[in-house]
C-alpha positions in Angstrom: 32.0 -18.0 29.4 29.3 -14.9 29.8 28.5 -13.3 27.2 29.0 -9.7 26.5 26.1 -7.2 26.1 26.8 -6.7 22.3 26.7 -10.6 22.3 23.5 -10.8 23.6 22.5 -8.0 21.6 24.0 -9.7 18.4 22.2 -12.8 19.3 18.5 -11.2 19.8 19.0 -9.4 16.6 19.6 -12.8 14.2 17.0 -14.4 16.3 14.6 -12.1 15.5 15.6 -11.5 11.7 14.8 -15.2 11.4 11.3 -14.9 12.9 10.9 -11.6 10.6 12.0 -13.6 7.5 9.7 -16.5 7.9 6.9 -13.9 8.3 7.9 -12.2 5.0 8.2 -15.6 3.5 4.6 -16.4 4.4 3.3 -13.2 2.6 2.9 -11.6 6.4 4.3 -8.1 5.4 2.9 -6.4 8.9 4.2 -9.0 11.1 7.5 -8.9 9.6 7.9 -5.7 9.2 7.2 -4.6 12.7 9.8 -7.7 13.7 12.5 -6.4 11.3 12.6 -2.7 13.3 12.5 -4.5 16.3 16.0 -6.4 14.9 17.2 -2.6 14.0 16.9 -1.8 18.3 19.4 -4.5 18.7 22.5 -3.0 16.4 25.1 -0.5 17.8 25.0 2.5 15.9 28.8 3.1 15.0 30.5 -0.2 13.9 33.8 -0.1 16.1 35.6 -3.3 15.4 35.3 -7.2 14.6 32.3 -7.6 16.2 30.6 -4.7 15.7 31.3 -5.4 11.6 29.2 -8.6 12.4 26.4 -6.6 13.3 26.9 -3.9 10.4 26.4 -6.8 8.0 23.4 -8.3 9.7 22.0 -4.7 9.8 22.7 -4.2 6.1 20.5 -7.7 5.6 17.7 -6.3 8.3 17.1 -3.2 6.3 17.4 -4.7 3.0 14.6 -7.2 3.6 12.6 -4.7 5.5 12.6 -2.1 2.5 11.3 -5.3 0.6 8.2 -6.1 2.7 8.0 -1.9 2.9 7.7 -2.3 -1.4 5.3 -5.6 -0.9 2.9 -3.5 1.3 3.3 -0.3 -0.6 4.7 1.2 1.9 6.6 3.8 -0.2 7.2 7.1 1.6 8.6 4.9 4.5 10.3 2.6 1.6 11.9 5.8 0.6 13.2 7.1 3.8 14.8 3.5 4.8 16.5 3.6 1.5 17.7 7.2 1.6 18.9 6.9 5.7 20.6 3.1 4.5 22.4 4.2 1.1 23.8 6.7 3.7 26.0 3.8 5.8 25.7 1.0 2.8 26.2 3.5 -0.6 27.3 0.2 -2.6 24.4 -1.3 -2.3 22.7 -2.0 -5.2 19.1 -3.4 -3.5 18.5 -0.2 -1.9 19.0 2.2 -4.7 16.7 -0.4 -6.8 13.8 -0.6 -4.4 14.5 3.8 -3.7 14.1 3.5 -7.8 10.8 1.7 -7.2 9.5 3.8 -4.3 10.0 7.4 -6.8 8.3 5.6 -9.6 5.3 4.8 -7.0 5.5 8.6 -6.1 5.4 9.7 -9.5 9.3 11.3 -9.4 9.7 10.0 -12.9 12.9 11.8 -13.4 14.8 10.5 -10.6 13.7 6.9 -10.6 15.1 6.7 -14.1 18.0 8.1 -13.5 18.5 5.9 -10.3 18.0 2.8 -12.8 20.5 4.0 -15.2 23.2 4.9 -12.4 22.3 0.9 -11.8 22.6 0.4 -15.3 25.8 1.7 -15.8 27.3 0.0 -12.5 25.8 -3.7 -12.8 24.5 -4.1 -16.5 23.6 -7.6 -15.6 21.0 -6.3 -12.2 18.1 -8.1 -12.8 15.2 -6.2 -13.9 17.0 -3.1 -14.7 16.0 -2.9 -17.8 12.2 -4.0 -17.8 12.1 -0.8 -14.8 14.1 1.7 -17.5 11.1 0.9 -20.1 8.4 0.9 -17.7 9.2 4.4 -16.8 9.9 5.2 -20.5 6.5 4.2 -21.5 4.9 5.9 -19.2 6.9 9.4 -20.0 6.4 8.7 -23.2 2.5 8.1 -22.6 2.1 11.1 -20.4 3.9 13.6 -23.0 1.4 12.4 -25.8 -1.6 13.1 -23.5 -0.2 16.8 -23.0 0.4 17.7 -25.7 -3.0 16.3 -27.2 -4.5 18.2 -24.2 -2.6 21.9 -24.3 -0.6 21.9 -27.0 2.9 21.6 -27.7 3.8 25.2 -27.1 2.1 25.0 -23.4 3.4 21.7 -22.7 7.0 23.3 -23.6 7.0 25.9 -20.8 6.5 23.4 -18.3 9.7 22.7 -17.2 10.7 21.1 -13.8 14.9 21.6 -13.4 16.1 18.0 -11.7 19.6 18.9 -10.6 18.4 19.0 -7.3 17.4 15.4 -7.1 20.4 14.4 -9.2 22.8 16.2 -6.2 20.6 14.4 -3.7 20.8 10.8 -4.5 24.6 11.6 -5.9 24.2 11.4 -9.6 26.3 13.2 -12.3 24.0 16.4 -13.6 25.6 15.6 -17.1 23.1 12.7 -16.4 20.3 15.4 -16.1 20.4 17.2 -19.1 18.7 15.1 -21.3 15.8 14.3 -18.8 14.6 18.0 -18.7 11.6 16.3 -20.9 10.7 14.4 -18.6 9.9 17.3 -16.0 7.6 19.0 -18.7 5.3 16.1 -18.6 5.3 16.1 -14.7 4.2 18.9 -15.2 1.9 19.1 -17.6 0.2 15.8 -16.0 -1.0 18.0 -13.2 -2.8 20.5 -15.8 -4.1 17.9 -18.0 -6.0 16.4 -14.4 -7.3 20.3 -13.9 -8.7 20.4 -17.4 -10.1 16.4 -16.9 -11.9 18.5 -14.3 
């Protein structure tokens, strides 16, 4: 019997995921990489039915791996944007909000990679690493609001607030969640003043 287009297409697409993933296993982020959009070409856009649920779940695999060789490279604005445009057709999954979590912390968007972690947190207490990522970023807050305040004061270093509901609407967190991270915007803030002073 002939196969069907989206057969074919189905077929290609695990083919090359299992090229891309011996890549990735050999530490050849590049290769594999550039292999796992090639898998993306192969799956239909709108899953329609049985088969097309097949490919959803192999595309939810393809971009979850990819994101992870994105993080291995440190790749992270495009590590971002996978996560963001996937968490849009797979909302549930856990992997990309961690490794969007990881991609904010590398951009310095302290705020919102914490409260990423926490939304984790509170879904999948168990997730492993959740909790060495919700210290990391606490230590680092908590480094960064000494340094200001040893710099400009604690008055100064007060006025410099940065409002987060924005990025709490954006990656669909409660803003209850945001009120008692306002803090963390004032050292954001005061971070970039404290480099203009080092200066």
């Amino acid at each position: 019997m002939e196969l069907t287009k989206d057969q074919q297409n189905l077929n290609e697409a695990k083919k090359l995921k299992e090229e891309a993933d011996k890549l990735s296993t050999n530490n050849n982020y590049e290769a594999a990489i550039a292999k796992y959009y090639d898998c993306i070409d192969f799956i239909p856009d709108i899953p329609k039915d049985e088969l097309n649920k097949e490919f959803s779940e192999l595309d939810e695999s393809i971009r979850t791996s990819l994101v992870s060789c994105l993080i291995a490279n440190k790749y992270y604005d495009a590590a971002k944007d996978e996560c963001e445009d996937a968490l849009e057709s797979y909302p549930h999954n856990t992997k990309f909000k961690y490794y969007l979590g990881i991609a904010l912390i590398a951009q310095q968007e302290l705020n919102n990679a914490l409260l990423l972690f926490k939304q984790i947190k509170r879904e999948d207490p168990s997730y492993e690493g959740i909790d060495i990522q919700i210290e990391v970023i606490k230590k680092i807050r908590d480094e960064c609001n000494r340094d200001v305040k040893l710099v400009l004061g604690p008055e100064i270093a007060t006025e410099k607030k940065i409002v987060v509901e924005e990025g709490a609407e954006k990656y669909n967190i409660p803003k209850i969640a945001v009120v008692g991270l306002t803090i963390a915007g004032i050292i954001l803030a005061g971070v970039v003043l404290y480099k203009r002073y080092k200066k």
